[in-house]
Backbone as numpy.savetxt, mean C-alpha at the origin, in Angstrom:
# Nx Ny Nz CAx CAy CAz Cx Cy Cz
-6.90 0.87 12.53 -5.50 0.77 12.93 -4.61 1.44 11.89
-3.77 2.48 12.24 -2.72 2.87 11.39 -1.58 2.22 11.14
-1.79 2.13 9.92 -0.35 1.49 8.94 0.78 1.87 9.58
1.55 0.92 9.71 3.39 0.91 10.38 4.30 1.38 9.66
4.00 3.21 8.97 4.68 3.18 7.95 6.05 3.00 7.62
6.83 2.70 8.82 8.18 2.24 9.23 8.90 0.74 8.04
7.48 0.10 7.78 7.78 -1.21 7.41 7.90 -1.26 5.93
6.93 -0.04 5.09 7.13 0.20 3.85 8.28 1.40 3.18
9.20 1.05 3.87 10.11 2.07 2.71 10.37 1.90 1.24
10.67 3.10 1.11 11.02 2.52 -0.60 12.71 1.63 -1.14
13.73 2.10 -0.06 14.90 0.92 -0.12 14.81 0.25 0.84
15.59 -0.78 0.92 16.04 -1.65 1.64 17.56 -1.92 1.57
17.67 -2.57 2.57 19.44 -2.53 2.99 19.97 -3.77 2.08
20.95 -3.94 1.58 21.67 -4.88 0.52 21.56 -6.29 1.28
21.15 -6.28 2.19 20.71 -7.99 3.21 19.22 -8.16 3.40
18.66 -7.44 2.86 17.25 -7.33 2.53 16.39 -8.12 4.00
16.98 -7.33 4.86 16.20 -7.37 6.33 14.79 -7.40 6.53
14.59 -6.24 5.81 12.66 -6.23 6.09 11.75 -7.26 6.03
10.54 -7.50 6.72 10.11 -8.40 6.82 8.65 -8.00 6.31
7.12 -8.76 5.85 6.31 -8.21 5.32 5.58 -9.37 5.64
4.44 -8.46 5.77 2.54 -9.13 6.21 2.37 -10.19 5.21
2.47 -11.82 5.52 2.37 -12.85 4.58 1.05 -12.31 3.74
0.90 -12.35 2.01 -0.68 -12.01 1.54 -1.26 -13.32 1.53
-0.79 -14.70 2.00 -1.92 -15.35 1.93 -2.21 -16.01 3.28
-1.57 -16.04 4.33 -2.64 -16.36 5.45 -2.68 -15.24 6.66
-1.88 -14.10 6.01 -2.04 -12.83 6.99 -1.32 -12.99 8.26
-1.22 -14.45 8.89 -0.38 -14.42 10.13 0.56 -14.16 10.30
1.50 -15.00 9.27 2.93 -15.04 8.78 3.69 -13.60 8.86
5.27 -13.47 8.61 6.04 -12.70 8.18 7.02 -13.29 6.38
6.74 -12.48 5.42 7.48 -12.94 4.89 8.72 -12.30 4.46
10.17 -13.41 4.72 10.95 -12.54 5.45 12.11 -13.11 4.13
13.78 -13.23 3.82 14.54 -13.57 3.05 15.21 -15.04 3.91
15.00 -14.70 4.86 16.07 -15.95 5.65 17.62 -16.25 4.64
17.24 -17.26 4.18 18.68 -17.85 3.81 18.44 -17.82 2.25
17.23 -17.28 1.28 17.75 -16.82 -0.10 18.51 -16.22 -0.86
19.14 -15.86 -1.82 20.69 -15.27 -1.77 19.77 -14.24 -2.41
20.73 -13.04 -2.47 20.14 -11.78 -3.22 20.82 -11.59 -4.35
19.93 -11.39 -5.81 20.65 -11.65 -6.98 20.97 -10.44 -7.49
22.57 -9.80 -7.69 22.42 -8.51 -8.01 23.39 -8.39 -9.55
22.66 -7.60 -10.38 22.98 -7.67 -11.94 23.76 -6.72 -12.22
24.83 -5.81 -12.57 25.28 -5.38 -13.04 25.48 -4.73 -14.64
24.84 -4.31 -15.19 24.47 -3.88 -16.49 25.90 -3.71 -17.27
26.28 -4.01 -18.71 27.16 -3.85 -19.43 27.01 -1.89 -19.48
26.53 -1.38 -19.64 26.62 -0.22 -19.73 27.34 0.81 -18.63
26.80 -0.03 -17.34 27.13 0.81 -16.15 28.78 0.00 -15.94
29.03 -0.89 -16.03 30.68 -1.38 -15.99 31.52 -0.87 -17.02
30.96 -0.69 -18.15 31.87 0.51 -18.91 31.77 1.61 -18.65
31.34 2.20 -17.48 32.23 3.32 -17.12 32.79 3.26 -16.00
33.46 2.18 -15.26 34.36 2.00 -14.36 35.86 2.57 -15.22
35.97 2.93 -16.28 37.55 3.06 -16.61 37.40 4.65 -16.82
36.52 5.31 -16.83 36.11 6.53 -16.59 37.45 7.34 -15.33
38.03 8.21 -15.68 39.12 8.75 -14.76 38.25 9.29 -13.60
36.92 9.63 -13.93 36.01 10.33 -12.84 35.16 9.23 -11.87
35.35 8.02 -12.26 34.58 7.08 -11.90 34.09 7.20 -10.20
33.12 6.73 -9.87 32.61 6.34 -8.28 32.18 5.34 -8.29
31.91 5.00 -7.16 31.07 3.62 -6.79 30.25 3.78 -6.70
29.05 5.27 -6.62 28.49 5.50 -6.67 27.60 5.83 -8.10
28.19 5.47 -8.74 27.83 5.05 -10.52 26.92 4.05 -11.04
27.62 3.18 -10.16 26.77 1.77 -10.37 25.51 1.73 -10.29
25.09 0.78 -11.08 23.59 0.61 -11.25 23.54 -0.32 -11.65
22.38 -1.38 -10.90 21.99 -2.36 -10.67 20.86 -2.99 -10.51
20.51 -3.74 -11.09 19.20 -4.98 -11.34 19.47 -5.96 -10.01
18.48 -6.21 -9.02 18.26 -7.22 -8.35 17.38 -8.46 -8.20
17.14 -9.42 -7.53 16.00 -10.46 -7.57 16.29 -11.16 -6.16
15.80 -11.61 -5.47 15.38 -12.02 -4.39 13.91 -13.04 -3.90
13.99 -14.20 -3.21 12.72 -14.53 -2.63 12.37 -14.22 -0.92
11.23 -14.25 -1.05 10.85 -13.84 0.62 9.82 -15.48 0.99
10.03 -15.27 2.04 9.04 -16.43 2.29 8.19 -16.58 3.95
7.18 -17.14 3.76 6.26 -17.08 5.05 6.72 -17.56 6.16
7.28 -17.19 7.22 7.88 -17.75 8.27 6.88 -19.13 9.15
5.38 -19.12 8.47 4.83 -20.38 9.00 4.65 -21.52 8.13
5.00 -22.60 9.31 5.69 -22.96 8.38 4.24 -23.99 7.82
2.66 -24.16 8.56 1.76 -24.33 7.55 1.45 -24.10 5.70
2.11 -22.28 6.11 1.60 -22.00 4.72 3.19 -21.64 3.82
4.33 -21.11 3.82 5.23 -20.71 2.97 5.23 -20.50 2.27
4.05 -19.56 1.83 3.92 -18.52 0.54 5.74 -17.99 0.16
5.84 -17.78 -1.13 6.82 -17.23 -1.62 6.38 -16.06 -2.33
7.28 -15.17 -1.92 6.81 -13.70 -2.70 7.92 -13.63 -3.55
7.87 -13.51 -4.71 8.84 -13.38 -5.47 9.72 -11.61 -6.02
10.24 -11.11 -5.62 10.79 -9.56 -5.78 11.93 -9.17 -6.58
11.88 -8.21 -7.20 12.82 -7.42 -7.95 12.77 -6.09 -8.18
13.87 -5.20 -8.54 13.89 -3.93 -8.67 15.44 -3.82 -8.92
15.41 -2.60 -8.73 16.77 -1.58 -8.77 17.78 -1.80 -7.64
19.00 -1.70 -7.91 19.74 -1.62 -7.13 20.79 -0.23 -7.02
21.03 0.12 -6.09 22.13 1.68 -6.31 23.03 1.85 -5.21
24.06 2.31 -5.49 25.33 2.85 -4.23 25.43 3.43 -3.90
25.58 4.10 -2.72 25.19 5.45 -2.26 26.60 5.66 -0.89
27.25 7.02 -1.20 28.32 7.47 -0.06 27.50 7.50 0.92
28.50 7.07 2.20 27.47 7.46 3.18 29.50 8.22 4.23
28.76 9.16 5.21 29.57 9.28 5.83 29.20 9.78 7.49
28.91 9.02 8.95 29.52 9.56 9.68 29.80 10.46 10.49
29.50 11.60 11.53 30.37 12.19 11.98 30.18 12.41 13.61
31.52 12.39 14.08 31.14 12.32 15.85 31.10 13.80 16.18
31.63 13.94 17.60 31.10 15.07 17.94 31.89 16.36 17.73
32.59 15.88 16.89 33.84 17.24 16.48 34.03 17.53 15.46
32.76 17.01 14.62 32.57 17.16 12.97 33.27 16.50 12.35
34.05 16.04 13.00 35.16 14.86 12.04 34.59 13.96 11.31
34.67 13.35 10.29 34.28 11.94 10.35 34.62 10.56 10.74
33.77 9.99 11.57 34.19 9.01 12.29 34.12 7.42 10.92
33.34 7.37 10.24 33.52 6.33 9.29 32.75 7.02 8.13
32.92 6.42 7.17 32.56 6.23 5.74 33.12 5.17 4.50
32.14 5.34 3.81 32.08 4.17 3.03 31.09 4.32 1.93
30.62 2.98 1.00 29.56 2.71 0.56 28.65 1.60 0.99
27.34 1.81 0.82 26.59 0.98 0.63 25.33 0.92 -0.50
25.54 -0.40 -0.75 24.33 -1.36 -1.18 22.71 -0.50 -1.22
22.20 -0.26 -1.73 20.37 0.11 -1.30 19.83 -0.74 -2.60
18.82 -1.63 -2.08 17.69 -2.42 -2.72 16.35 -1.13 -2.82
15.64 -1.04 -4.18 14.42 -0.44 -4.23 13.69 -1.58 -5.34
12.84 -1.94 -4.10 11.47 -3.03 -4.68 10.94 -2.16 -5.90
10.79 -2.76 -7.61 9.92 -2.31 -7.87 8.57 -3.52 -8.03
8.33 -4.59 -7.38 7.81 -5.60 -8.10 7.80 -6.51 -6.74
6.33 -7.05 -6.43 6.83 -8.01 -5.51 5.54 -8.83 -5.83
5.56 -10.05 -5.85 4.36 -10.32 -6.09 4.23 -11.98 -5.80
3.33 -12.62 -5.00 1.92 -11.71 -4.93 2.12 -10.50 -3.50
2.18 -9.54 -3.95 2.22 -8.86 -3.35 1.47 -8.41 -1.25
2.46 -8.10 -0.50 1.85 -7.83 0.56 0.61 -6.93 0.98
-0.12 -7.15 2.09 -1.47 -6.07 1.90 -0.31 -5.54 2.98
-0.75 -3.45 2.07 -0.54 -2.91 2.81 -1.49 -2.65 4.20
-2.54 -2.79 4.13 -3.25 -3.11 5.58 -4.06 -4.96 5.49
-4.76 -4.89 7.00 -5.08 -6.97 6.46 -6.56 -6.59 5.84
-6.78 -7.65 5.03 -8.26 -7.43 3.96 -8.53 -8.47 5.01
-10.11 -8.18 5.47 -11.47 -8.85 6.16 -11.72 -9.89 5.56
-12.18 -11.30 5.98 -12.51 -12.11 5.12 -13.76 -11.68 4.32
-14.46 -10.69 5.18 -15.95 -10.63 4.54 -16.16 -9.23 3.87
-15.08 -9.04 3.33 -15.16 -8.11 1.87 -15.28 -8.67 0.97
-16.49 -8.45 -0.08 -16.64 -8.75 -1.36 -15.72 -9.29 -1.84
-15.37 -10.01 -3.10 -14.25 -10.51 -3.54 -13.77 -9.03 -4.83
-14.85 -8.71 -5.32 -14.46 -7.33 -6.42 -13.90 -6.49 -5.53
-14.16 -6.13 -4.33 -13.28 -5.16 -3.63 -11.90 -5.63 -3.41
-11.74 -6.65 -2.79 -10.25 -7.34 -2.68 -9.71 -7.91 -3.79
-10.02 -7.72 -4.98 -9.32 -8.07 -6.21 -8.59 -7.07 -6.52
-9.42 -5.84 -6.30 -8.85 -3.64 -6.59 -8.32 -3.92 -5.52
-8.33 -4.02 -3.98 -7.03 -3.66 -3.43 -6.41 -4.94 -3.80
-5.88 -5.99 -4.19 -4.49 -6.83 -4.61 -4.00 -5.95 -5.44
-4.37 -5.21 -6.51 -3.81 -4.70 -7.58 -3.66 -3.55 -7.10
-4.37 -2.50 -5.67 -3.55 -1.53 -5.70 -2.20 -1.84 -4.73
-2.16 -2.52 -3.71 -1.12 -3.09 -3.02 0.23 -3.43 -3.92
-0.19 -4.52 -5.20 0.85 -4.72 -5.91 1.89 -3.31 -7.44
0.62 -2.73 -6.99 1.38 -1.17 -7.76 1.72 -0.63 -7.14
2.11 -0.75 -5.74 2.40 0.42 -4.61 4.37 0.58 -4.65
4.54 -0.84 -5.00 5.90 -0.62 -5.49 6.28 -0.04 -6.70
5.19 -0.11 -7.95 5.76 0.20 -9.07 5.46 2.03 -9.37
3.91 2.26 -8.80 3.62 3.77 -9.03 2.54 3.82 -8.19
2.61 4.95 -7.17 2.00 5.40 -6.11 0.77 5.96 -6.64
0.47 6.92 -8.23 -0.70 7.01 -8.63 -1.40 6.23 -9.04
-0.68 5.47 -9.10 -2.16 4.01 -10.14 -2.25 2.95 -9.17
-1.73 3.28 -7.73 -1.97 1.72 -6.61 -3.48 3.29 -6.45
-3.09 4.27 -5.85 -4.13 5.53 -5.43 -5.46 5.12 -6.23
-5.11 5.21 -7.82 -6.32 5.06 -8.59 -6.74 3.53 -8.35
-6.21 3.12 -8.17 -6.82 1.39 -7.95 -7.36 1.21 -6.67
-7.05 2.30 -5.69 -7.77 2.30 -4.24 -9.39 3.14 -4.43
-8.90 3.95 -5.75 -10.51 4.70 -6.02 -11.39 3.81 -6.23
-10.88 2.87 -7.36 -12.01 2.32 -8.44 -12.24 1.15 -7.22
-11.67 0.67 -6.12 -12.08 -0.21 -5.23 -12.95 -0.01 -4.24
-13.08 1.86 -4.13 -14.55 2.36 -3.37 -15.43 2.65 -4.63
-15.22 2.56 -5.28 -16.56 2.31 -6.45 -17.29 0.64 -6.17
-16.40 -0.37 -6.05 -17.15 -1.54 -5.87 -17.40 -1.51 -4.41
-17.02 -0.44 -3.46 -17.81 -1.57 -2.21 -18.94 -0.46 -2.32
-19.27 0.68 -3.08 -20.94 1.35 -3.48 -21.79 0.40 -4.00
-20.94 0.02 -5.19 -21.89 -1.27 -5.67 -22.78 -2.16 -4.85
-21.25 -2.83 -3.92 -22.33 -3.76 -3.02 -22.99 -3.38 -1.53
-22.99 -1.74 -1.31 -24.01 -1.25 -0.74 -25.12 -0.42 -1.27
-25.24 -1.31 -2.80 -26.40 -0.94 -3.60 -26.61 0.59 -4.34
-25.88 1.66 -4.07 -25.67 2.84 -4.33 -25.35 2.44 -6.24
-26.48 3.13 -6.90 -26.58 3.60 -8.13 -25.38 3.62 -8.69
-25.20 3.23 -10.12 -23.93 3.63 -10.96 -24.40 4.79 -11.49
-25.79 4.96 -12.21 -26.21 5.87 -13.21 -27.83 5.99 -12.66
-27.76 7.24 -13.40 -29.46 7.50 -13.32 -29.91 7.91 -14.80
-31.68 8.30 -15.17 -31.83 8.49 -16.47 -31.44 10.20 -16.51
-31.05 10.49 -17.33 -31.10 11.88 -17.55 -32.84 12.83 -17.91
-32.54 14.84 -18.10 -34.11 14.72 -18.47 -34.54 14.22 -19.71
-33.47 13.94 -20.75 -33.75 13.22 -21.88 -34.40 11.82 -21.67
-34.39 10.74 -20.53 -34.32 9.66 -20.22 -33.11 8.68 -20.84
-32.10 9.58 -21.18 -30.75 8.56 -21.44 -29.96 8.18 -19.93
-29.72 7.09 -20.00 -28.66 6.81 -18.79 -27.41 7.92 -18.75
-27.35 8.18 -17.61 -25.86 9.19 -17.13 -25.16 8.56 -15.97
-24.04 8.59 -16.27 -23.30 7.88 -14.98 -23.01 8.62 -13.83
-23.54 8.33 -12.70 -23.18 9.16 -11.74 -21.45 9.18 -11.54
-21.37 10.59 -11.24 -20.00 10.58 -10.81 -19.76 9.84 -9.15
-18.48 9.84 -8.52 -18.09 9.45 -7.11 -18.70 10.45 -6.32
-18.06 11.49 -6.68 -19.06 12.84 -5.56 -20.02 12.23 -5.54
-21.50 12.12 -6.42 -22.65 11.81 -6.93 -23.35 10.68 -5.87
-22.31 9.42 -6.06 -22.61 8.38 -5.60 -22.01 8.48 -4.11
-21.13 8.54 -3.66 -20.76 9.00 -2.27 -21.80 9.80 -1.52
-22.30 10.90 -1.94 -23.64 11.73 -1.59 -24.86 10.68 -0.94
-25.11 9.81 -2.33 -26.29 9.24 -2.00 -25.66 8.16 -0.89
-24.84 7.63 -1.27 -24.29 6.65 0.12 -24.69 7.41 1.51
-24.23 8.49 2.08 -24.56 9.10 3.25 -25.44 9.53 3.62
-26.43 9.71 2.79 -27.67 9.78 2.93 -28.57 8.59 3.36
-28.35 7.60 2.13 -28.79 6.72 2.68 -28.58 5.69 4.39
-27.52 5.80 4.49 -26.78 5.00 5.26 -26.85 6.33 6.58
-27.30 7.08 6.57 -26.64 8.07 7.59 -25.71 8.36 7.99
-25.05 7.55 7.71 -23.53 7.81 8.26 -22.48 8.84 8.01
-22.32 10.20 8.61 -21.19 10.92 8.39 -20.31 10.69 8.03
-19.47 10.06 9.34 -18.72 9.83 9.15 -17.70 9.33 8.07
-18.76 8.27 7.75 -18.02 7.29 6.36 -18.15 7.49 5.02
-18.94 8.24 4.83 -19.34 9.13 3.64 -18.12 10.39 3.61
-17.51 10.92 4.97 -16.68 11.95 4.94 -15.11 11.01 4.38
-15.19 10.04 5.07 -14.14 9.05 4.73 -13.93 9.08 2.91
-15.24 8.58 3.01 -15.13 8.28 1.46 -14.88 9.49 0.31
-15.41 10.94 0.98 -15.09 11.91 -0.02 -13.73 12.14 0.11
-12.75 12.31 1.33 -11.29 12.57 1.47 -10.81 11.31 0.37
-10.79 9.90 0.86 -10.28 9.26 -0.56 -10.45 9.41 -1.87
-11.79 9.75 -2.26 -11.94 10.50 -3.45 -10.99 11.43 -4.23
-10.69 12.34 -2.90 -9.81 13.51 -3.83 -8.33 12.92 -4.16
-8.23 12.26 -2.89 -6.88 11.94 -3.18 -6.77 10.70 -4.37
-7.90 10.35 -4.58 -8.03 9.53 -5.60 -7.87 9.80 -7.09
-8.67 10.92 -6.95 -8.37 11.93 -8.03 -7.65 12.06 -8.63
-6.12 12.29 -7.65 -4.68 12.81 -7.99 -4.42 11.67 -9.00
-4.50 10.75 -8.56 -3.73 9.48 -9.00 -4.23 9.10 -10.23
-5.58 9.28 -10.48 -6.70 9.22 -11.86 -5.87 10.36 -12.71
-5.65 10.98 -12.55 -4.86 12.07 -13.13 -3.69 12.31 -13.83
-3.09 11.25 -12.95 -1.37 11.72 -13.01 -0.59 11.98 -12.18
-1.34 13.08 -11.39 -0.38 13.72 -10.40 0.02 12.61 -9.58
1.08 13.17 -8.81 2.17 12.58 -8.17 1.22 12.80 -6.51
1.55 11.18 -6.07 0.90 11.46 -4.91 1.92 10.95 -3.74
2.40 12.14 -2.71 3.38 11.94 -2.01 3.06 10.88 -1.15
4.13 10.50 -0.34 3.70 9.15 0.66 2.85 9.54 1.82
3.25 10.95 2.42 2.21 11.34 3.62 0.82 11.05 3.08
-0.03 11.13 1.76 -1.21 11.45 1.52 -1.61 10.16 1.55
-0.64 9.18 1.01 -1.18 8.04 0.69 -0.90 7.06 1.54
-0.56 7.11 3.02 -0.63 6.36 3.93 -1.75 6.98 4.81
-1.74 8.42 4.81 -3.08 9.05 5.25 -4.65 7.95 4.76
-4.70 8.00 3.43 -5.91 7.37 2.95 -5.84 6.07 3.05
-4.90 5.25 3.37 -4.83 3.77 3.61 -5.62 3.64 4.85
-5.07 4.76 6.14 -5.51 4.78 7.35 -7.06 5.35 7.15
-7.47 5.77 6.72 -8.53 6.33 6.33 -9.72 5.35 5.31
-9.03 4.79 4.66 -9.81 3.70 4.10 -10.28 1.83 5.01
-9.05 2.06 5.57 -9.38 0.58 6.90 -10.16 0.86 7.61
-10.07 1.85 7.94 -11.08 2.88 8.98 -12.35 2.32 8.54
-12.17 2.78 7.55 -13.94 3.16 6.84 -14.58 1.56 6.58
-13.41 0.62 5.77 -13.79 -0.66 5.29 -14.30 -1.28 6.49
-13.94 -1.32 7.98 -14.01 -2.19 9.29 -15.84 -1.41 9.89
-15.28 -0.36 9.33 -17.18 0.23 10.06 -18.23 -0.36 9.02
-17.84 -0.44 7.68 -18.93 -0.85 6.43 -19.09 -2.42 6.80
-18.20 -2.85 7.02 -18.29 -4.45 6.94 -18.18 -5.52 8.73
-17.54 -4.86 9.16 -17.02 -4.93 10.36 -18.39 -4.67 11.34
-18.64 -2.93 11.17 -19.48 -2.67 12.00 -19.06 -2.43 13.27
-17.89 -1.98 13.13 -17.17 -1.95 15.12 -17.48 -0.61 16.21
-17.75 -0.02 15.39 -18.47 0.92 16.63 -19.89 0.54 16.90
-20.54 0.23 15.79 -22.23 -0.56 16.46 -21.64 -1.72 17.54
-20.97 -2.20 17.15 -20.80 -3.41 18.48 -20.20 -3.01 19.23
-19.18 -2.13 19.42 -18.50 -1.84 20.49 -20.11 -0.85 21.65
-20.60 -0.36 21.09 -22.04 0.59 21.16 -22.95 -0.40 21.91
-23.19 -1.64 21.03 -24.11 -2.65 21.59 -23.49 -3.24 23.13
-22.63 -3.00 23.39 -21.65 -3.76 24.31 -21.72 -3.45 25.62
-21.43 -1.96 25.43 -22.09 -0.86 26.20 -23.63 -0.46 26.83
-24.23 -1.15 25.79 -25.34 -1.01 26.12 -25.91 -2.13 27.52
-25.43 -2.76 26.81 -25.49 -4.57 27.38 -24.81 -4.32 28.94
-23.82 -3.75 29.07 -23.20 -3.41 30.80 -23.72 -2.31 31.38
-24.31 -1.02 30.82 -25.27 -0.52 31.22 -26.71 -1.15 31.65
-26.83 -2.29 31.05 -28.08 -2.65 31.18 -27.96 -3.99 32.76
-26.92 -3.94 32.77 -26.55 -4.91 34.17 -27.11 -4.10 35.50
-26.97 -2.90 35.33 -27.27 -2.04 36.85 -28.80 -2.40 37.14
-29.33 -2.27 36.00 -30.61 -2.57 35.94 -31.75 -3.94 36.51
């Protein structure tokens, strides 16, 4: 299933509308309802309100906020903060005029925690795999390369627990660590599976980026989210063998 990338922006509106996938019983929404939104004002940025050039668009701002699980079994609280900023906005109808303008308010999450899954984790993923995605989910607000690299090192543990080698001996007989290429290889081999082995090399690269440094835009990295659920639901899930077996089973009715 592809991610709603509609639901993860990087601002939010100064009433902090958005609503988010409860992380601890997955049913839920956790939403602000009636928490107030705490917004800070820095001594630095109010001394330059006497500035002859001044805007409202100057301002800069510290926020804090709670979200909470709309069921009402569980009411996880997500606790959030980030940046706040003002931004002109203006307007215009059909005669180029402008019909309104103003300012507004924009909230940017850097911090939310315990953080929402950006897609839902299986109950029957390893727990080392769903420990790397909590931590890449909860960096997804703070830096898009190190939630990326934390989505790598989290297909390193589900190799692990489909037994795929860390290292082999070298011709010296010293241990060498296989690289991901390395180990991804032998995964598809073993397993036959194309497909998910192809899965797993596309996250790789883009994994890469993020191991790196580089800056990894949002198209790539909602790409590999969709690309990684994909892959996690066939490894663990198994849904095309059953959807396959299913088939088989109503074919086998004519009979």
């Amino acid at each position: 299933m592809a991610t709603d990338r509609s639901i993860w922006q990087r601002y939010v509106d100064e009433n902090f509308s958005k609503s988010y996938p409860c992380p601890r019983c997955t049913k839920g929404r956790v939403r602000r309802g009636t928490n107030d939104v705490i917004l800070v004002e820095p001594h630095h940025s109010k001394r330059e309100h006497v500035s002859e050039d001044w805007e409202p668009d100057w301002i800069r701002m510290s926020f804090t906020t709670m979200l909470n699980c709309d069921q009402e079994s569980c009411g996880e609280v997500v606790a959030v903060s980030g940046r706040a900023v003002v931004e002109h906005y203006c307007h215009y109808g059909w005669g180029e005029e402008p019909e309104d303008s103003g300012y507004a308010t924009w909230l940017r999450p850097t911090s939310m925690f315990p953080a929402p899954p950006l897609f839902p984790i299986a109950k029957n993923i390893p727990k080392k795999v769903k420990d790397e995605l909590k931590l890449a989910f909860q960096l997804f607000w703070t830096d898009r390369s190190a939630s990326t690299s934390r989505l790598r090192t989290s297909l390193e543990r589900v190799l692990d627990d489909q037994g795929v080698a860390m290292s082999e001996p070298d011709k010296s007989g010293k241990l060498r660590r296989l690289t991901l290429f390395e180990r991804i290889d032998r995964f598809g081999k073993a397993s036959q599976d194309v497909d998910i082995a192809e899965s797993m090399t596309a996250m790789r690269i883009v994994g890469n980026l993020g191991t790196h440094g580089d800056e990894v835009v949002d198209g790539d990295y909602f790409d590999l989210l969709d690309v990684y659920e994909d892959a996690l639901a066939e490894i663990y899930d198994q849904k095309t063998a059953k959807l396959k077996a299913k088939k088989a089973a109503l074919i086998a009715l004519k009979h």
